[in-house]
C-alpha positions as CSV (number, residue, x, y, z in Angstrom):
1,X,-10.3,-31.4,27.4
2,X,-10.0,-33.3,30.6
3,X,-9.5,-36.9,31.4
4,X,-12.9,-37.1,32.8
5,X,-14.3,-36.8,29.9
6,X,-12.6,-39.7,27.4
7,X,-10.5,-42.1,28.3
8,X,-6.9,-40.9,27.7
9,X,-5.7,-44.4,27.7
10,X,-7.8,-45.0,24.7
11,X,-7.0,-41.7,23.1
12,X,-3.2,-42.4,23.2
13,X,-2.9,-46.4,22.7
14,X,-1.8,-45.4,19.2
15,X,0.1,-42.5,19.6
16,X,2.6,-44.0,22.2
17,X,6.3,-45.3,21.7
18,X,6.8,-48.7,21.6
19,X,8.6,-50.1,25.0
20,X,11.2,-51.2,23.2
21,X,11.7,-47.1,21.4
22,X,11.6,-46.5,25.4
23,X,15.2,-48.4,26.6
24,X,16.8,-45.6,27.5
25,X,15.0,-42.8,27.5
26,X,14.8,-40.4,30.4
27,X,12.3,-38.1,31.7
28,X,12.2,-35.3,34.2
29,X,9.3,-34.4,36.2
30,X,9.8,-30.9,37.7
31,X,7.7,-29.5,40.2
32,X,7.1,-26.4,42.5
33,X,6.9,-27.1,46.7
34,X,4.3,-24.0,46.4
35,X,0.5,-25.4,46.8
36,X,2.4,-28.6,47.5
37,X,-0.6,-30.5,48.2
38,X,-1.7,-29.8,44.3
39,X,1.5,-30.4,42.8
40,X,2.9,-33.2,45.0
41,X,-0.4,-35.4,43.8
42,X,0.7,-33.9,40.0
43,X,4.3,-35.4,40.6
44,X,2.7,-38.5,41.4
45,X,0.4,-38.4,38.9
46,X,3.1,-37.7,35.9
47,X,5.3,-40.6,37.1
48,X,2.1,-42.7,37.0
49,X,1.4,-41.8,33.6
50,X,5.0,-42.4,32.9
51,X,5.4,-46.0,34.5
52,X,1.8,-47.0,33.3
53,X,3.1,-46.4,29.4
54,X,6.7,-48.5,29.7
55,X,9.0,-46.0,31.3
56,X,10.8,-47.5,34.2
57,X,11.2,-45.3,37.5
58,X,14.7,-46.0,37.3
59,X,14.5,-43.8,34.0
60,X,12.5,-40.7,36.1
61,X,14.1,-37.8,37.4
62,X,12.2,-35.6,40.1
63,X,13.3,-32.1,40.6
64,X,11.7,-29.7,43.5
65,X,11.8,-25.7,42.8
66,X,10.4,-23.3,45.2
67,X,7.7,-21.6,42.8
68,X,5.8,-22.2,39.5
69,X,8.1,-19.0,38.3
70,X,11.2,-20.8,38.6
71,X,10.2,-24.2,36.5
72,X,11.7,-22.6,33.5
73,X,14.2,-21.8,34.7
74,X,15.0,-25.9,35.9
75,X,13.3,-26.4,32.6
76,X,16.5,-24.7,30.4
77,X,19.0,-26.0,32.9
78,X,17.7,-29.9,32.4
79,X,17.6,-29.5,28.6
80,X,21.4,-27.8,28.4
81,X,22.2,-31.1,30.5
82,X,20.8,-33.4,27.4
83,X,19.8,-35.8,29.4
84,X,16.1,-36.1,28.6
85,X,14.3,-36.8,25.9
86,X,11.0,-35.0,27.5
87,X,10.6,-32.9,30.6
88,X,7.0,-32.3,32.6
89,X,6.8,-28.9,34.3
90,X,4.4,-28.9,37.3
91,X,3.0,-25.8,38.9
92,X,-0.4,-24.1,40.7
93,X,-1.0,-20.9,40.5
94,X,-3.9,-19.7,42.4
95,X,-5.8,-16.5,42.1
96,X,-5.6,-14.0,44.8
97,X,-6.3,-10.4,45.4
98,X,-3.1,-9.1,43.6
99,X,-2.1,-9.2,40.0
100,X,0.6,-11.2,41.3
101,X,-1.3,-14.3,39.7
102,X,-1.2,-12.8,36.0
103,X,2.8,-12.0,36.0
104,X,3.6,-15.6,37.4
105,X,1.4,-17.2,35.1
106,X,2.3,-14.9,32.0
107,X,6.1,-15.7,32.8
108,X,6.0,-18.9,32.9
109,X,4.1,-19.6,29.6
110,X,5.7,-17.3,28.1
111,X,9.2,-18.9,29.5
112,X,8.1,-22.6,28.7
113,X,7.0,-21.5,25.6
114,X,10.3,-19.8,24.5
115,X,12.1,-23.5,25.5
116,X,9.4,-25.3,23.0
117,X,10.2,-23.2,20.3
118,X,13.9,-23.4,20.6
119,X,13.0,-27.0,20.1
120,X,15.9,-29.2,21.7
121,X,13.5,-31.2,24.1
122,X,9.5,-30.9,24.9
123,X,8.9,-29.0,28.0
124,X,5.4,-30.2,28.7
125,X,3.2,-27.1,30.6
126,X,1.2,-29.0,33.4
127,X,0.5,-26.1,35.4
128,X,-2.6,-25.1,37.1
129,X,-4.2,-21.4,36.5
130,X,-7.2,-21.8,38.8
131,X,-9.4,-19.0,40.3
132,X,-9.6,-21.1,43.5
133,X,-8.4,-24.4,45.6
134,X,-11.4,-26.2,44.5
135,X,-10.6,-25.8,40.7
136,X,-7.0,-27.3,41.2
137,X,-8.3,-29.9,43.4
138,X,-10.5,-31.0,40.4
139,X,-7.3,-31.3,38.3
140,X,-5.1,-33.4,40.5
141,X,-6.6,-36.0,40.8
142,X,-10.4,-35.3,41.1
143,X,-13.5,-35.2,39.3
144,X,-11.2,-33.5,36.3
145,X,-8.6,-35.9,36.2
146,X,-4.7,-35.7,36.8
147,X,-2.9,-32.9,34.7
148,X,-0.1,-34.3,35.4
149,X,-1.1,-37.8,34.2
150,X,-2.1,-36.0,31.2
151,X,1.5,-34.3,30.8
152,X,3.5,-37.5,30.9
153,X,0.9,-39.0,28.1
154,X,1.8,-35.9,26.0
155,X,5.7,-36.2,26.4
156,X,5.5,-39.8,25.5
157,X,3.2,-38.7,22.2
158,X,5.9,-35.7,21.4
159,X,8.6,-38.4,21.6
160,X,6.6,-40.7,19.1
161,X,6.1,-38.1,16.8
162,X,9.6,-36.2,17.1
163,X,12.1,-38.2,18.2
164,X,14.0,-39.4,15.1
165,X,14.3,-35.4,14.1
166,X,17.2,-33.7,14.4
């Protein structure tokens, strides 16, 4: 489901922290320089999402990888840190003529997946798996919405619901 078509503001008014459940929490916001025009308005998007709900910027840590493939890997290293109470991976993976596109984007589900079940932090998966430049386009910001918007809302939610568990 996208943001164009509910209001995710609405959707999550209930299911947010508090402010006050917010002092001191930190978030990361990692995101690949590849398709940089997708991802950078992700970034911006997820650190939107972030500020709009009662996390300061002072409490937001960017992190720049080369590639969607590596996000995991910056993924495990942030959560071994224990620094964060959420992290929001960014990526875009675009088809092309090679099955290049299915081994990055089976990696780094799998990877991101493997960190969520180990279950120390939630890694949030906003990558894009489009066919083309239009679809991603639609999802950054566009007639789709911001999937990165959308990722910080679902940290924030995962924090609600799981942060007293140990």
């Amino acid at each position: 489901m996208s943001t164009a078509n509910f209001d995710i503001n609405k959707f999550a008014e209930n299911c947010l922290p508090s402010e006050e459940s917010l002092v001191g929490k930190r978030f990361a916001i990692v995101y690949a320089e590849w398709n940089q025009d997708i991802t950078f308005a992700l970034a911006e998007g997820a650190r939107r999402g972030f500020t709009e709900h009662g996390v300061h910027d002072d409490l937001l840590d960017f992190f720049v990888v080369p590639g969607t493939f590596e996000l995991t890997f910056a993924a495990s290293r942030l959560i071994k840190s224990a620094k964060y109470s959420g992290i929001v991976v960014i990526g875009c993976v675009i088809r092309g003529e090679t099955p290049h596109f299915d081994y990055i984007c089976q990696g780094v589900a799998n990877g991101i997946s493997t960190l969520n079940a180990e279950g120390v932090c939630p890694v949030i998966f906003s990558v894009l798996t489009t066919e083309n430049m239009a679809q991603a386009q639609e999802r950054c910001g566009g007639k789709l919405g911001n999937k990165g918007y959308e990722g910080a809302i679902c940290a924030l939610k995962m924090l609600k619901t799981f942060g007293n568990i140990k």
